[in-house]
C-alpha positions in Angstrom: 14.5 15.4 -15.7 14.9 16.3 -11.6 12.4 14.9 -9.3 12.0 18.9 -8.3 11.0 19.8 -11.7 8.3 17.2 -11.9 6.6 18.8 -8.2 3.2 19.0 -10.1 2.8 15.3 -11.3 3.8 14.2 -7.8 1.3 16.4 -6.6 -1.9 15.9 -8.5 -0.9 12.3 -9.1 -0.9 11.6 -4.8 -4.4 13.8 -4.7 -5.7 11.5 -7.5 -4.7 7.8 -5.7 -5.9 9.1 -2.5 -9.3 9.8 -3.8 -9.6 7.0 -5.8 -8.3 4.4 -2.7 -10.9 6.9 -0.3 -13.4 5.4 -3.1 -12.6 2.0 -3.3 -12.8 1.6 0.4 -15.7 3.8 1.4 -18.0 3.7 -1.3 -17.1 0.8 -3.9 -18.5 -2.5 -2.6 -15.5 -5.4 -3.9 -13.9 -4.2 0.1 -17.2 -5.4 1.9 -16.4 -8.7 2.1 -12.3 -8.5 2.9 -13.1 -7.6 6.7 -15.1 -9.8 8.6 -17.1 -9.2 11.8 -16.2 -11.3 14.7 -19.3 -13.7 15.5 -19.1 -13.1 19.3 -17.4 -9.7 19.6 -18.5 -9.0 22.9 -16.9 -12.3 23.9 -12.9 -11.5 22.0 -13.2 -8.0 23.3 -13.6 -9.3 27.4 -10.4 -12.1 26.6 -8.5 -9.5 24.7 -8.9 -7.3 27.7 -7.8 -9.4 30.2 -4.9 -11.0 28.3 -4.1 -7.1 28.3 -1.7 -7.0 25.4 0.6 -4.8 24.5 0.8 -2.8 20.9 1.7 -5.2 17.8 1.2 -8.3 15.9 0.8 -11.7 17.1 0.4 -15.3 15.4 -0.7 -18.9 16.7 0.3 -21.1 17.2 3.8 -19.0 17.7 7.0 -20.6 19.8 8.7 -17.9 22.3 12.0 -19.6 21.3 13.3 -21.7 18.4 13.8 -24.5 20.8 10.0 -24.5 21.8 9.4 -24.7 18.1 11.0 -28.0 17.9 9.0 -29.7 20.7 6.1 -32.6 20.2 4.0 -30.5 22.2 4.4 -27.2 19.9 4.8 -29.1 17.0 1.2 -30.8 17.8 -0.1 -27.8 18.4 0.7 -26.5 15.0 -0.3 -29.2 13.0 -3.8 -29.0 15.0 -4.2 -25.6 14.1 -6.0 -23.1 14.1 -3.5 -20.3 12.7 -3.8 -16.7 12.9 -2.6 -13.5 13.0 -4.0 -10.0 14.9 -3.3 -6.3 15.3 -3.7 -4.9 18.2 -3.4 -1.5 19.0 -3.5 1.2 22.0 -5.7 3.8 21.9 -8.8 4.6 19.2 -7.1 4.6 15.8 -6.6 8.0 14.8 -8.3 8.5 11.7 -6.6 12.1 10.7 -3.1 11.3 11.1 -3.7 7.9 9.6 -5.3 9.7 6.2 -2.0 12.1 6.6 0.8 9.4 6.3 -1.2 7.3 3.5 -0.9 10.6 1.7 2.5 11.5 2.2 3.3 7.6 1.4 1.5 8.1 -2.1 3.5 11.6 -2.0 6.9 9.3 -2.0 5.4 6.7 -4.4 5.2 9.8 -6.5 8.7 10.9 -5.8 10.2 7.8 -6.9 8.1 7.2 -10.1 8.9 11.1 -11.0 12.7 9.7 -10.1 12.8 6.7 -12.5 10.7 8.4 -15.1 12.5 11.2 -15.0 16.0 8.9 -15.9 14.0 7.4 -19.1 12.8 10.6 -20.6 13.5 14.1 -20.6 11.5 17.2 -21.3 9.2 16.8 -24.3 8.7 13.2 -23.8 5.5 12.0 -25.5 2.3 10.4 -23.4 3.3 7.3 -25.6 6.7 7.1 -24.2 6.1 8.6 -20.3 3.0 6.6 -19.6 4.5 3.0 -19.4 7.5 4.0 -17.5 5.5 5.9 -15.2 3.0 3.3 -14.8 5.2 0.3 -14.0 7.2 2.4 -11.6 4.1 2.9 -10.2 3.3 -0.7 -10.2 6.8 -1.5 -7.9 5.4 0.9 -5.4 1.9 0.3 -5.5 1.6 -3.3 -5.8 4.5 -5.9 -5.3 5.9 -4.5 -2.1 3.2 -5.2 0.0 2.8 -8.8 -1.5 5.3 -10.9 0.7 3.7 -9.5 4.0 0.2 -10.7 2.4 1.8 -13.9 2.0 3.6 -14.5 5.6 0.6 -12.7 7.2 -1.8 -15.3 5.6 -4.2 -12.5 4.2 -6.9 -14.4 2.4 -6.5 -14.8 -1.4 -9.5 -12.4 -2.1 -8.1 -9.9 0.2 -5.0 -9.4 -1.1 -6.8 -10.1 -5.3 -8.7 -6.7 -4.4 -6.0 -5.1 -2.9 -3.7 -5.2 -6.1 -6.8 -4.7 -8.3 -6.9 -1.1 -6.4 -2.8 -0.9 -6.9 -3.4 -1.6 -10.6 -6.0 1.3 -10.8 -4.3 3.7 -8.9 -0.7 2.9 -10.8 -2.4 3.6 -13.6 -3.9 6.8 -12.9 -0.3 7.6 -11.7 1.0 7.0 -15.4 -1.8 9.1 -16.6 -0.7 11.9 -14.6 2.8 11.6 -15.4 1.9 11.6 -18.9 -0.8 14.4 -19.1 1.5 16.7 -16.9 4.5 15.9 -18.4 6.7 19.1 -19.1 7.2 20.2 -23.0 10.1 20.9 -24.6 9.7 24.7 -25.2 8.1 25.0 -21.5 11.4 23.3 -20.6 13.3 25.2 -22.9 11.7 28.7 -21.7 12.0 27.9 -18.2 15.3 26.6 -18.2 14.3 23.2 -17.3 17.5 20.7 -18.6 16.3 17.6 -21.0 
């Protein structure tokens, strides 16, 4: 099977993980406690302004070189701790466009699970047969690859437990999809579609 003849899984299968993410985040509660509040926000917000950063991701204790990494004073510093990571960003977060590329990522997720799938099984493949194919494709793109950034990043262990609980759910409802909508062989067969 082409990726081009397996448009409608792709399709309804991206339409069905972004609902179900848009419901584990804004209506499910296992998110609410992932994100925390900063206790003195008005506080961070007048230091963060004045250190006036630029867009992007910074740690600490970090070393602007790897020679300031092997100093006693550096090296002091990061055995003393505290560690972190933050985001900034310029300009409010655009909430549209931000809703658009999720989509269009779960759009490529699709892509490449209709891809591999497609290699396994041709036209007239059974649910039995397209569902665990399509599911752990679905799994490689839903769930491991944002793993070793949780890791380096030091997301906490619940943060990144819920997040792969959602990538389990929504790989498979991909694998459902994929199944469910998976072309026949006399559909194939009448439409020309190639096993």
């Amino acid at each position: 099977m082409s990726v081009s003849q397996l448009w409608l899984p792709i399709l309804v299968s991206a339409v069905v993980v972004f609902v179900a993410s848009s419901l584990a985040w804004m209506v499910l509660p296992h998110h609410k406690a992932d994100i925390k509040k900063l206790p003195d926000e008005k506080a961070w917000f007048e230091q963060l302004g004045q250190a006036n950063l630029a867009a992007g991701t910074y740690m600490w204790p970090n070393a602007a070189t790897p020679a300031e990494g092997k100093t006693e004073e550096f090296r002091a510093r990061y055995a003393a701790g505290p560690w972190g990571s933050v985001n900034i960003q310029t300009g409010q977060p655009n909430f549209g466009r931000n809703l658009l590329l999720v989509f269009l990522i779960y759009g490529v997720i699709g892509t490449l699970v209709a891809y591999l799938t497609g290699r396994a099984h041709g036209a007239g493949a059974g649910f039995g047969a397209v569902f665990p194919v399509a599911t752990a494709a679905a799994i490689l793109g839903y769930c491991i690859g944002s793993l070793p950034g949780a890791i380096f990043m030091a997301k906490p262990a619940r943060f990144v437990f819920t997040d792969f609980v959602d990538a389990l759910a929504y790989a498979v409802l991909t694998g459902i999809v994929f199944a469910a909508l998976w072309p026949s062989a006399a559909k194939a067969a009448t439409s020309g579609v190639g096993q």
